[in-house]
Phi, psi and omega in degrees: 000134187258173193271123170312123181269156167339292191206150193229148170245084180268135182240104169220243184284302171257320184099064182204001182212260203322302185277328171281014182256335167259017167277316196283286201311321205267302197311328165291262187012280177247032175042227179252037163292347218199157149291054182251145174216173180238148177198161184231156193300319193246163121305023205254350179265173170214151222333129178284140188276316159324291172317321168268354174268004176283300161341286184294006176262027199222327171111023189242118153257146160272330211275000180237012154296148177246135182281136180205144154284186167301310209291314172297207090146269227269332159326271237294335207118333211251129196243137197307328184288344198258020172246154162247016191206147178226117177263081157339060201264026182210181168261337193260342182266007179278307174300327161282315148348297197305307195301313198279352214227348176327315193238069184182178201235076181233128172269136172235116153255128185258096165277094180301055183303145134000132178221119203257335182322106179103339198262094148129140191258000162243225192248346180273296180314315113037266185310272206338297162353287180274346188294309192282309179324331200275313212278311155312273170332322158296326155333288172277011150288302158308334193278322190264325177265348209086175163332310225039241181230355167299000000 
């Protein structure tokens, strides 16, 4: 088990199901040991409601995240270099990372979550959906940090 770094960057297509459900999930874990925050290649969705009710049965709110890019992220201030780990959950936010991460020695790591968006026709199948996408992310949390205190 490695040591939780200083501050993390989860990243995936909109910031609106995957990275802000690991964002929400590590901050219960690990409260404020770490520095987390979420961004997306696009800002164009805004907090998926499957995503914040999945959560809240695990006790993660959701329902006041705001969807932000990369493009938002460095407007904002918050510059990809100043993380010390970018956790990657799309393939297209891997590329991007990767591309924002060129010139600076920032590790992008690729965790193949689930992208539960579209999958299942009714609404409880739905759930099912993000429950496993949520329960993978908690996994490779646990897996890499431990419990914590969450």
């Amino acid at each position: 088990m490695k040591e939780l770094p200083q501050s993390i960057l989860f990243c995936c297509d909109h910031n609106s199901v995957r990275s802000p459900m690991a964002e929400g999930i590590t901050k219960k874990l690990y409260g404020t040991e770490a520095y987390i925050q979420s961004a997306g290649v696009k800002s164009d969705l805004d907090i998926d409601g499957f995503a914040v009710a999945v959560c809240q049965e695990i006790d993660v709110e959701l329902s006041r995240h705001r969807s932000r890019s990369f493009d938002e992220m460095e407007d904002w201030g918050d510059d990809l270099s100043s993380f010390d780990l970018v956790v990657a959950l799309s393939p297209a936010s891997q590329r991007r990372a990767q591309e924002l991460a060129r010139h600076s020695h920032l590790e992008v790591e690729y965790w193949p979550i689930l992208d539960p968006t579209g999958l299942g026709e009714s609404r409880e199948a739905r759930l099912v959906s993000y429950r496993q996408a949520r329960d993978q992310i908690r996994d490779r949390l646990v897996d890499r940090w431990g419990e914590g205190a969450g």
